[in-house]
C-alpha positions in Angstrom: -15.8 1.9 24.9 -15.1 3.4 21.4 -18.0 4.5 19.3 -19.8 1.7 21.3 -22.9 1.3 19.1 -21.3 1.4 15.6 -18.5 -0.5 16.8 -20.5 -3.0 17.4 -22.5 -2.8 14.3 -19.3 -2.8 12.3 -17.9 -6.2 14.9 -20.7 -7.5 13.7 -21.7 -7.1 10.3 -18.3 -7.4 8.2 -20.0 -5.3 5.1 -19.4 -2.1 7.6 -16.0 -2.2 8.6 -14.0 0.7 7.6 -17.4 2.7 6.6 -18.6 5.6 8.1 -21.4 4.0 10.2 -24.6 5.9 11.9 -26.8 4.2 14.5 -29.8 6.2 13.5 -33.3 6.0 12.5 -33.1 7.8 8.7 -36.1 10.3 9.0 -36.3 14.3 9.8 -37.1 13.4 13.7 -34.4 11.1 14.3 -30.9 12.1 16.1 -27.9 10.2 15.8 -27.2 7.7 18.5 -24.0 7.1 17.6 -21.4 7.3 15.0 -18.0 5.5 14.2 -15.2 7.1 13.2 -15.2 7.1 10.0 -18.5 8.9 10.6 -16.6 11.3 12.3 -14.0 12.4 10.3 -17.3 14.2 8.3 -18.1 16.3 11.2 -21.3 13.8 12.1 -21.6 13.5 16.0 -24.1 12.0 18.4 -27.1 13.4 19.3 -27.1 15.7 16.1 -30.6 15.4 14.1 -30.3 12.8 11.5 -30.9 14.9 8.0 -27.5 17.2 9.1 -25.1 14.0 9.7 -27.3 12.7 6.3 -26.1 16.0 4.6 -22.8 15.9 5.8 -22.1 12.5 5.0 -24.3 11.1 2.2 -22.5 7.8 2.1 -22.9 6.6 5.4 -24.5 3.9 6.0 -27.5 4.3 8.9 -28.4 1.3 10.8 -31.3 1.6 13.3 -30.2 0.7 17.2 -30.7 -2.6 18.6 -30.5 -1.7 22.4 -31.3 -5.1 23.3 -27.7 -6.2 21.8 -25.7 -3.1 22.7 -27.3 -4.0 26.5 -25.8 -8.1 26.3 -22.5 -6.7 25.1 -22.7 -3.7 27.9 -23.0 -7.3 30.3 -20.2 -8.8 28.3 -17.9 -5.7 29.1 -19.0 -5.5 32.8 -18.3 -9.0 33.5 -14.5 -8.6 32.4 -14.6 -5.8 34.7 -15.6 -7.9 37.3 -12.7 -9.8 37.4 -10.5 -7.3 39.0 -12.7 -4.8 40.7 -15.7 -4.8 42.8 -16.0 -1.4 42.9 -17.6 -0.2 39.3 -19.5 2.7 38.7 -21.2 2.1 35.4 -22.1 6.2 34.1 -24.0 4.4 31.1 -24.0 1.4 28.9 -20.5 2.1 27.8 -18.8 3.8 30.5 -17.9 3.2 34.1 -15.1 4.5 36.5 -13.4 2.0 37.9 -11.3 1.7 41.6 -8.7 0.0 41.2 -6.5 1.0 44.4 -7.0 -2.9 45.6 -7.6 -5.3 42.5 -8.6 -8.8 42.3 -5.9 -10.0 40.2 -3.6 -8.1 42.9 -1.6 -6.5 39.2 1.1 -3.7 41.0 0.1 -0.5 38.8 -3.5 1.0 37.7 -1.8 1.0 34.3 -1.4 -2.7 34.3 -5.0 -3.2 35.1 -6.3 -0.7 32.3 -3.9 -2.6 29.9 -5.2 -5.8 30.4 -9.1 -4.6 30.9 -8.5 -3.6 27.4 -6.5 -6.3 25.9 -9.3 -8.9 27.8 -12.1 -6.8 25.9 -9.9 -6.9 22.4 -9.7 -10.5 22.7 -13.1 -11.4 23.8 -15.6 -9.2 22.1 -13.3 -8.1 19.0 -13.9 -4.6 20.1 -11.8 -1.7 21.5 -11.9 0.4 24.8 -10.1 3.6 25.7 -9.0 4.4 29.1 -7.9 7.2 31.3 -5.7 6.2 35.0 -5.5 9.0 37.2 -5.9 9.7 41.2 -9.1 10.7 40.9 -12.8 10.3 38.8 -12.5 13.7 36.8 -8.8 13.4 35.9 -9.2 9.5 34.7 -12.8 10.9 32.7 -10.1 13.6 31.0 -7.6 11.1 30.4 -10.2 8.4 28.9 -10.6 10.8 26.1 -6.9 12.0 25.7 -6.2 8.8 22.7 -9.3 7.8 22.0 -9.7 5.5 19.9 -8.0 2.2 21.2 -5.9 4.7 23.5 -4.5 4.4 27.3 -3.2 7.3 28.8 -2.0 7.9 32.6 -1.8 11.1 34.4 0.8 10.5 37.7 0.0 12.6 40.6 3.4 14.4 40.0 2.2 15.4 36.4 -1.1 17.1 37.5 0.3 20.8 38.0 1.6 20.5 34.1 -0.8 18.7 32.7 -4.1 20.6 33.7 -3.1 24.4 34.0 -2.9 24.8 29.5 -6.5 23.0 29.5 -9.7 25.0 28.4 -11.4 25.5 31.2 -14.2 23.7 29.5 -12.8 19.9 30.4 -13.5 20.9 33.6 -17.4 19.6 34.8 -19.5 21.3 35.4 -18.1 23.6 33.1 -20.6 24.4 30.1 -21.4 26.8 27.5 -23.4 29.4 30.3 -20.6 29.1 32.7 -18.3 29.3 30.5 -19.2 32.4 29.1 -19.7 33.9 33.2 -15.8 32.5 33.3 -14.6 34.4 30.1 -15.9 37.7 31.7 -13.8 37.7 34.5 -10.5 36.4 31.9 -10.6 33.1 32.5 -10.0 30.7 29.4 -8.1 28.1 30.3 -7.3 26.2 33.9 -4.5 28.5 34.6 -6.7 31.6 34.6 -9.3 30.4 36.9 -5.8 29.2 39.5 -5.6 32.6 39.4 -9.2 33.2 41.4 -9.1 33.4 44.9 -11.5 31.1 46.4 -13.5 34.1 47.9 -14.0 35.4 44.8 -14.9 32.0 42.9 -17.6 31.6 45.7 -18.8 35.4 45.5 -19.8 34.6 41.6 -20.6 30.9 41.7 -21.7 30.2 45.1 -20.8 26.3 46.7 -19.9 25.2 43.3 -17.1 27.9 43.3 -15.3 26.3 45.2 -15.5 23.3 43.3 -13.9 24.9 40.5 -11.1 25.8 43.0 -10.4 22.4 43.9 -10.8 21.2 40.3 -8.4 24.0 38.7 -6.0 21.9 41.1 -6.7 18.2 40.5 -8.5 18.2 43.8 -11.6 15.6 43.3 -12.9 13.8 46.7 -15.8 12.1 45.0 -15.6 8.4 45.4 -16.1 5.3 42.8 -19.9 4.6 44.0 -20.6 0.8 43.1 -24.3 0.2 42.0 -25.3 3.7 42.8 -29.3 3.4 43.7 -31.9 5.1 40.6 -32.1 8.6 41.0 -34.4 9.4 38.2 -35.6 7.2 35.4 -37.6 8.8 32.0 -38.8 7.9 28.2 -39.8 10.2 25.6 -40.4 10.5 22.0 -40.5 13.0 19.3 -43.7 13.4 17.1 -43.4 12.5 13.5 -44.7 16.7 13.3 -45.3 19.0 15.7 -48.5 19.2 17.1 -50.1 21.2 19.5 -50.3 20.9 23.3 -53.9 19.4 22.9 -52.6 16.9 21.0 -49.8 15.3 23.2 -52.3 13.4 25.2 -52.2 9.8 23.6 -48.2 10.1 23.3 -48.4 11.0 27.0 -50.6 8.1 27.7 -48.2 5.5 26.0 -45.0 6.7 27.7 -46.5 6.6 31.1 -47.4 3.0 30.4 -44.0 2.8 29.1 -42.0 4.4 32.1 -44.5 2.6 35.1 -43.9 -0.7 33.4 -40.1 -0.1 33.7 -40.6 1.5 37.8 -41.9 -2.0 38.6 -38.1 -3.5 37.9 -36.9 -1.0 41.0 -37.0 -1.8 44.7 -37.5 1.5 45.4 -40.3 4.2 44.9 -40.5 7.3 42.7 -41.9 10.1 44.8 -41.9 13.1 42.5 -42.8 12.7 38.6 -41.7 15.0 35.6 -43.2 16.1 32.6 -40.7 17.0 29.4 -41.8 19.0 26.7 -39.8 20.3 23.8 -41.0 23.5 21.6 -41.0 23.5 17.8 -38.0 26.7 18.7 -36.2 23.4 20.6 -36.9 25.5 23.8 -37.5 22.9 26.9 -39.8 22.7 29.6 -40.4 20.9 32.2 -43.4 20.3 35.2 -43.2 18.3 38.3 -45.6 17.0 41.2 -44.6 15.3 44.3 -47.9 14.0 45.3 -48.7 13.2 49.6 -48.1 9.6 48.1 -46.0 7.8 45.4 -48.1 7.1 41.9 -49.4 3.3 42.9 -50.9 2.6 39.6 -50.1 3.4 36.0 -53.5 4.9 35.8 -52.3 7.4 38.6 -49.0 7.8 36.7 -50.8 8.8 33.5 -53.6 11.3 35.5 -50.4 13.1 36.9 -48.8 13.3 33.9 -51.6 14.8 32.4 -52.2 17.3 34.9 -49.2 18.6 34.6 -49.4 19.3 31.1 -52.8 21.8 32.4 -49.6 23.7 33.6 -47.8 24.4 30.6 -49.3 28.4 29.7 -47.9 29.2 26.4 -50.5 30.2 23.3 -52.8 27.8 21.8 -50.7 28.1 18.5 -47.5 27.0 20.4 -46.1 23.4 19.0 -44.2 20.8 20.7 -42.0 18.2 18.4 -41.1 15.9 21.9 -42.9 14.9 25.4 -41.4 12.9 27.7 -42.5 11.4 31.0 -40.0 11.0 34.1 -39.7 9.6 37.6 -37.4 11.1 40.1 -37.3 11.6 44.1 -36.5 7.6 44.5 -36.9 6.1 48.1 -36.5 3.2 49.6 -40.0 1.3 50.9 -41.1 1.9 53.8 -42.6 -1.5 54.5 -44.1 0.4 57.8 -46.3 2.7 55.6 -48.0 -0.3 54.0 -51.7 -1.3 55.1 -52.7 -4.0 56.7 -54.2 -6.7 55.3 -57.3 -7.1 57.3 -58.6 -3.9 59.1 
Protein backbone atom coordinates (compact mmCIF):
# COMPACT_ATOMS: atom_id res chain seq x y z
CA UNK A 1 0.00 0.00 0.00
CA UNK A 2 1.07 3.59 -0.66
CA UNK A 3 1.78 5.88 2.33
CA UNK A 4 -0.80 3.53 3.99
CA UNK A 5 -1.60 5.66 7.07
CA UNK A 6 -1.90 9.10 5.41
CA UNK A 7 -3.48 7.70 2.54
CA UNK A 8 -6.04 6.76 4.47
CA UNK A 9 -6.27 9.85 6.48
CA UNK A 10 -6.41 11.80 3.23
CA UNK A 11 -9.36 8.88 1.75
CA UNK A 12 -10.98 9.84 4.49
CA UNK A 13 -11.05 13.30 5.45
CA UNK A 14 -11.43 15.33 2.02
CA UNK A 15 -9.87 18.69 3.80
CA UNK A 16 -6.31 16.63 3.35
CA UNK A 17 -6.15 15.62 -0.06
CA UNK A 18 -3.31 17.01 -1.92
CA UNK A 19 -1.59 18.16 1.54
CA UNK A 20 1.37 17.08 2.93
CA UNK A 21 -0.08 14.76 5.68
CA UNK A 22 1.94 13.40 8.95
CA UNK A 23 0.45 10.57 11.08
CA UNK A 24 2.23 11.78 14.17
CA UNK A 25 1.75 12.80 17.64
CA UNK A 26 3.02 16.72 17.46
CA UNK A 27 5.44 16.76 20.65
CA UNK A 28 9.47 16.49 21.01
CA UNK A 29 9.01 12.53 21.77
CA UNK A 30 6.99 11.63 18.92
CA UNK A 31 8.30 10.01 15.55
CA UNK A 32 6.51 10.01 12.40
CA UNK A 33 4.50 7.01 11.63
CA UNK A 34 3.82 7.87 8.44
CA UNK A 35 3.82 10.50 5.78
CA UNK A 36 2.14 11.02 2.30
CA UNK A 37 3.69 12.26 -0.37
CA UNK A 38 3.29 15.45 -0.41
CA UNK A 39 5.02 15.02 2.97
CA UNK A 40 7.66 13.63 1.22
CA UNK A 41 8.57 15.80 -1.41
CA UNK A 42 9.97 18.04 1.96
CA UNK A 43 12.39 15.37 2.85
CA UNK A 44 9.90 14.18 5.99
CA UNK A 45 10.14 10.24 6.31
CA UNK A 46 8.87 7.68 8.72
CA UNK A 47 10.21 6.95 11.74
CA UNK A 48 12.06 10.47 11.90
CA UNK A 49 11.31 12.40 15.34
CA UNK A 50 8.49 14.67 14.94
CA UNK A 51 10.10 18.33 15.65
CA UNK A 52 12.60 17.59 12.35
CA UNK A 53 9.62 16.54 9.80
CA UNK A 54 7.84 19.82 11.87
CA UNK A 55 10.91 21.87 10.86
CA UNK A 56 11.16 20.73 7.54
CA UNK A 57 7.68 21.08 6.69
CA UNK A 58 5.81 23.64 8.88
CA UNK A 59 2.67 23.33 6.87
CA UNK A 60 1.85 19.93 7.22
CA UNK A 61 -0.85 18.94 8.73
CA UNK A 62 -0.13 16.09 11.79
CA UNK A 63 -2.97 13.81 12.52
CA UNK A 64 -2.47 11.41 15.46
CA UNK A 65 -2.76 7.45 14.34
CA UNK A 66 -5.89 5.59 14.68
CA UNK A 67 -4.45 1.91 14.50
CA UNK A 68 -7.80 0.60 15.15
CA UNK A 69 -8.90 1.95 11.56
CA UNK A 70 -5.60 1.52 9.72
CA UNK A 71 -6.08 -2.41 11.21
CA UNK A 72 -10.09 -2.72 9.56
CA UNK A 73 -8.72 -1.32 6.36
CA UNK A 74 -5.48 -3.72 6.68
CA UNK A 75 -8.71 -6.64 6.84
CA UNK A 76 -10.36 -4.83 3.97
CA UNK A 77 -7.07 -5.20 1.82
CA UNK A 78 -6.44 -8.87 2.86
CA UNK A 79 -9.78 -9.99 2.06
CA UNK A 80 -9.31 -8.78 -1.68
CA UNK A 81 -6.27 -10.72 -1.53
CA UNK A 82 -8.09 -13.56 -0.54
CA UNK A 83 -9.84 -13.96 -3.57
CA UNK A 84 -7.07 -15.23 -5.60
CA UNK A 85 -4.43 -16.61 -3.36
CA UNK A 86 -4.25 -18.61 -0.32
CA UNK A 87 -0.88 -18.33 0.16
CA UNK A 88 -0.25 -14.61 1.80
CA UNK A 89 2.43 -13.64 3.75
CA UNK A 90 1.33 -10.42 5.45
CA UNK A 91 5.17 -8.58 6.51
CA UNK A 92 2.97 -5.86 8.34
CA UNK A 93 -0.27 -4.11 8.22
CA UNK A 94 0.42 -2.89 4.69
CA UNK A 95 2.53 -5.35 3.05
CA UNK A 96 2.41 -9.01 2.19
CA UNK A 97 4.10 -11.23 -0.57
CA UNK A 98 1.88 -12.87 -2.32
CA UNK A 99 2.15 -16.61 -4.43
CA UNK A 100 0.53 -16.39 -7.09
CA UNK A 101 2.04 -19.51 -9.27
CA UNK A 102 -1.66 -21.17 -8.92
CA UNK A 103 -4.44 -18.40 -8.40
CA UNK A 104 -7.96 -18.67 -7.64
CA UNK A 105 -9.39 -16.78 -10.40
CA UNK A 106 -7.04 -19.10 -12.58
CA UNK A 107 -5.81 -15.27 -14.51
CA UNK A 108 -2.75 -16.64 -17.06
CA UNK A 109 0.10 -14.12 -15.92
CA UNK A 110 1.33 -12.79 -12.33
CA UNK A 111 0.96 -9.44 -14.00
CA UNK A 112 -2.67 -9.87 -14.50
CA UNK A 113 -3.27 -10.75 -10.99
CA UNK A 114 -1.19 -7.73 -9.60
CA UNK A 115 -3.25 -5.49 -12.09
CA UNK A 116 -6.42 -6.48 -10.93
CA UNK A 117 -5.32 -6.78 -6.99
CA UNK A 118 -4.80 -3.26 -7.50
CA UNK A 119 -7.58 -2.06 -9.63
CA UNK A 120 -10.00 -4.28 -6.90
CA UNK A 121 -8.30 -2.16 -4.05
CA UNK A 122 -8.76 1.28 -6.32
CA UNK A 123 -12.31 0.58 -6.60
CA UNK A 124 -13.16 -0.68 -3.28
CA UNK A 125 -11.31 1.29 -0.63
CA UNK A 126 -10.57 4.57 -2.97
CA UNK A 127 -6.93 3.85 -2.23
CA UNK A 128 -3.83 2.89 -4.16
CA UNK A 129 -1.34 -0.11 -3.95
CA UNK A 130 2.06 -0.62 -5.65
CA UNK A 131 3.32 -3.88 -6.65
CA UNK A 132 6.44 -5.70 -7.61
CA UNK A 133 6.04 -9.43 -9.83
CA UNK A 134 9.11 -11.33 -9.92
CA UNK A 135 10.27 -15.12 -9.50
CA UNK A 136 11.12 -14.71 -6.25
CA UNK A 137 10.26 -12.74 -2.57
CA UNK A 138 13.43 -10.29 -2.79
CA UNK A 139 13.12 -9.48 -6.51
CA UNK A 140 9.12 -8.77 -6.22
CA UNK A 141 10.09 -6.62 -2.63
CA UNK A 142 12.61 -4.58 -5.17
CA UNK A 143 10.22 -4.23 -7.79
CA UNK A 144 7.20 -3.11 -5.32
CA UNK A 145 9.22 -0.05 -4.82
CA UNK A 146 10.56 0.50 -8.43
CA UNK A 147 6.96 3.03 -9.27
CA UNK A 148 5.81 3.62 -6.27
CA UNK A 149 3.23 5.41 -5.91
CA UNK A 150 0.18 3.70 -7.76
CA UNK A 151 3.05 1.79 -9.75
CA UNK A 152 3.30 -2.02 -11.14
CA UNK A 153 6.46 -3.20 -12.39
CA UNK A 154 7.59 -6.86 -13.54
CA UNK A 155 10.93 -8.26 -13.51
CA UNK A 156 10.87 -11.55 -16.21
CA UNK A 157 13.33 -14.22 -15.28
CA UNK A 158 15.20 -13.38 -18.58
CA UNK A 159 15.68 -9.68 -17.37
CA UNK A 160 17.34 -10.49 -14.00
CA UNK A 161 21.13 -10.52 -15.21
CA UNK A 162 20.42 -6.71 -16.52
CA UNK A 163 18.33 -5.55 -14.23
CA UNK A 164 20.20 -6.26 -10.81
CA UNK A 165 24.07 -6.15 -11.70
CA UNK A 166 23.86 -1.62 -11.84
CA UNK A 167 21.89 -1.87 -8.32
CA UNK A 168 23.63 -0.51 -5.10
CA UNK A 169 24.43 -3.20 -3.33
CA UNK A 170 22.30 -1.77 -0.68
CA UNK A 171 18.66 -3.20 -2.23
CA UNK A 172 20.03 -6.22 -1.47
CA UNK A 173 18.81 -7.56 2.36
CA UNK A 174 20.41 -7.93 4.59
CA UNK A 175 22.51 -5.34 3.28
CA UNK A 176 22.75 -2.25 5.77
CA UNK A 177 24.79 0.59 6.69
CA UNK A 178 27.63 -1.89 8.80
CA UNK A 179 27.78 -4.29 6.02
CA UNK A 180 27.79 -2.06 3.65
CA UNK A 181 30.66 -0.22 4.77
CA UNK A 182 32.61 -4.13 5.27
CA UNK A 183 31.44 -4.36 1.35
CA UNK A 184 32.94 -1.02 0.21
CA UNK A 185 36.36 -2.12 1.71
CA UNK A 186 36.77 -4.93 -0.38
CA UNK A 187 35.35 -2.53 -3.77
CA UNK A 188 32.10 -3.47 -3.85
CA UNK A 189 29.42 -0.72 -4.55
CA UNK A 190 27.02 -1.96 -6.59
CA UNK A 191 25.65 -5.75 -7.45
CA UNK A 192 28.16 -6.21 -10.13
CA UNK A 193 31.13 -5.77 -7.75
CA UNK A 194 30.06 -8.27 -5.27
CA UNK A 195 29.38 -10.96 -8.73
CA UNK A 196 32.79 -10.42 -8.80
CA UNK A 197 33.49 -12.35 -5.17
CA UNK A 198 34.08 -15.76 -5.23
CA UNK A 199 31.89 -17.53 -2.98
CA UNK A 200 35.03 -18.61 -0.82
CA UNK A 201 35.82 -15.38 -0.27
CA UNK A 202 32.20 -14.01 0.41
CA UNK A 203 32.05 -16.87 3.13
CA UNK A 204 35.72 -16.09 4.51
CA UNK A 205 34.43 -12.34 5.43
CA UNK A 206 30.72 -12.98 6.10
CA UNK A 207 30.45 -16.37 7.23
CA UNK A 208 26.77 -18.49 6.08
CA UNK A 209 25.29 -15.30 5.16
CA UNK A 210 28.14 -14.90 2.44
CA UNK A 211 26.86 -16.96 0.65
CA UNK A 212 23.60 -15.56 0.65
CA UNK A 213 24.90 -12.49 -0.82
CA UNK A 214 26.24 -14.88 -3.60
CA UNK A 215 23.02 -16.19 -4.50
CA UNK A 216 21.38 -12.79 -4.08
CA UNK A 217 24.03 -10.85 -6.44
CA UNK A 218 22.35 -13.49 -8.90
CA UNK A 219 18.62 -13.40 -8.33
CA UNK A 220 18.95 -16.68 -6.58
CA UNK A 221 16.19 -16.52 -3.53
CA UNK A 222 14.79 -20.13 -2.32
CA UNK A 223 12.75 -18.68 0.48
CA UNK A 224 9.13 -19.49 0.19
CA UNK A 225 5.67 -17.33 0.46
CA UNK A 226 4.99 -18.61 4.27
CA UNK A 227 1.11 -18.20 4.79
CA UNK A 228 0.13 -17.20 8.47
CA UNK A 229 3.67 -17.61 9.64
CA UNK A 230 3.34 -18.49 13.60
CA UNK A 231 4.57 -15.20 16.24
CA UNK A 232 8.00 -15.23 16.67
CA UNK A 233 8.38 -12.27 18.91
CA UNK A 234 5.78 -9.77 20.06
CA UNK A 235 6.82 -6.27 22.07
CA UNK A 236 5.38 -2.61 23.23
CA UNK A 237 7.28 0.32 24.32
CA UNK A 238 7.11 3.90 24.98
CA UNK A 239 9.19 6.88 25.11
CA UNK A 240 9.20 9.16 28.34
CA UNK A 241 7.90 12.61 27.98
CA UNK A 242 11.92 13.29 29.48
CA UNK A 243 14.48 11.19 30.22
CA UNK A 244 14.75 9.88 33.37
CA UNK A 245 17.01 7.69 35.10
CA UNK A 246 17.13 3.92 35.31
CA UNK A 247 15.44 4.07 38.85
CA UNK A 248 12.75 5.63 37.44
CA UNK A 249 11.58 3.26 34.51
CA UNK A 250 9.92 1.07 36.99
CA UNK A 251 6.07 2.16 36.69
CA UNK A 252 6.57 2.55 32.74
CA UNK A 253 7.89 -1.07 32.95
CA UNK A 254 5.03 -2.09 35.05
CA UNK A 255 2.35 -0.74 32.53
CA UNK A 256 3.85 -2.31 29.44
CA UNK A 257 4.20 -5.66 30.92
CA UNK A 258 0.44 -5.40 31.68
CA UNK A 259 0.22 -4.15 28.23
CA UNK A 260 2.33 -6.96 26.32
CA UNK A 261 0.76 -10.11 28.70
CA UNK A 262 -2.61 -8.92 28.03
CA UNK A 263 -1.86 -9.07 24.22
CA UNK A 264 0.18 -12.91 24.77
CA UNK A 265 -3.16 -14.18 25.91
CA UNK A 266 -4.60 -13.71 22.08
CA UNK A 267 -1.72 -16.40 21.04
CA UNK A 268 -1.98 -20.19 21.05
CA UNK A 269 1.39 -20.50 21.74
CA UNK A 270 3.84 -19.67 24.63
CA UNK A 271 6.58 -17.08 25.00
CA UNK A 272 9.63 -18.74 26.51
CA UNK A 273 12.32 -16.11 26.65
CA UNK A 274 11.31 -12.28 27.53
CA UNK A 275 13.28 -8.98 26.51
CA UNK A 276 13.91 -5.88 27.99
CA UNK A 277 14.47 -2.59 25.58
CA UNK A 278 16.07 0.28 26.68
CA UNK A 279 17.09 3.35 24.81
CA UNK A 280 19.90 5.95 26.10
CA UNK A 281 19.38 9.72 26.09
CA UNK A 282 22.81 9.24 23.24
CA UNK A 283 19.91 6.95 21.35
CA UNK A 284 22.32 4.05 22.07
CA UNK A 285 20.11 0.66 22.58
CA UNK A 286 20.19 -2.05 24.93
CA UNK A 287 18.76 -4.92 25.45
CA UNK A 288 18.44 -7.92 28.38
CA UNK A 289 16.80 -11.25 28.11
CA UNK A 290 15.81 -14.31 30.43
CA UNK A 291 14.54 -17.60 29.40
CA UNK A 292 13.28 -18.80 32.70
CA UNK A 293 13.05 -23.19 33.45
CA UNK A 294 9.28 -22.15 32.64
CA UNK A 295 7.23 -19.64 30.48
CA UNK A 296 6.02 -16.32 32.56
CA UNK A 297 2.33 -17.82 33.73
CA UNK A 298 1.12 -14.58 35.14
CA UNK A 299 1.44 -10.92 34.35
CA UNK A 300 2.76 -10.55 37.80
CA UNK A 301 5.66 -13.04 36.75
CA UNK A 302 5.96 -11.07 33.48
CA UNK A 303 6.46 -7.80 35.27
CA UNK A 304 9.10 -9.38 38.20
CA UNK A 305 11.21 -10.59 35.04
CA UNK A 306 11.09 -7.59 33.52
CA UNK A 307 12.24 -5.95 36.38
CA UNK A 308 14.97 -8.09 37.04
CA UNK A 309 16.34 -7.63 34.13
CA UNK A 310 16.60 -4.02 34.38
CA UNK A 311 19.16 -5.03 37.82
CA UNK A 312 21.30 -5.92 34.75
CA UNK A 313 21.67 -2.90 32.99
CA UNK A 314 25.48 -1.44 34.61
CA UNK A 315 25.87 1.88 33.27
CA UNK A 316 26.34 5.13 35.91
CA UNK A 317 23.73 6.34 38.08
CA UNK A 318 23.66 9.61 35.94
CA UNK A 319 22.89 7.63 32.73
CA UNK A 320 19.25 8.52 31.21
CA UNK A 321 16.96 6.48 29.16
CA UNK A 322 14.25 8.42 26.83
CA UNK A 323 12.45 4.66 25.84
CA UNK A 324 11.77 1.07 27.63
CA UNK A 325 10.18 -1.46 26.06
CA UNK A 326 9.10 -4.90 27.07
CA UNK A 327 9.19 -8.03 24.60
CA UNK A 328 8.28 -11.72 24.29
CA UNK A 329 10.19 -13.98 22.01
CA UNK A 330 11.22 -17.83 21.93
CA UNK A 331 7.31 -18.78 21.03
CA UNK A 332 6.30 -22.58 21.30
CA UNK A 333 3.62 -24.40 20.80
CA UNK A 334 1.74 -25.94 24.19
CA UNK A 335 2.68 -28.81 25.37
CA UNK A 336 -0.61 -29.93 26.69
CA UNK A 337 1.56 -32.90 28.29
CA UNK A 338 3.49 -30.49 30.61
CA UNK A 339 0.23 -29.23 32.16
CA UNK A 340 -0.77 -30.54 35.85
CA UNK A 341 -3.25 -32.47 36.74
CA UNK A 342 -6.23 -31.39 38.13
CA UNK A 343 -6.47 -33.40 41.18
CA UNK A 344 -3.16 -34.79 42.64
Amino acid sequence: MDAFYASVEQRDNPAFRGKPVVVAWKGTRSVVCAASYEARAFGVRSAMPAVRAERLCPDAIFVPPDFIRYKAVSRSVREILTRHTILIEPLSLDEAYLDVTENKLELPTATQVARTIRQQIREELNLTASAGVAPNKFLAKIASDWRKPDGLFVIQPEEIDTFLPPLPVDRLPGVGKVLGEKLAKLGVQIVADLRGLSISSLEEQFGRFGRRLHGLARGVDPSEVVADRPTQSMSVEDTFERDVPLAETELMIRHLAEKLWAASRKESRIARTVVLRLKTSEFKILTRSHTPNSPPASCEELTNIALGLRERVNLEPQQHFRLVGVGLSNFRELETSAQPALFG
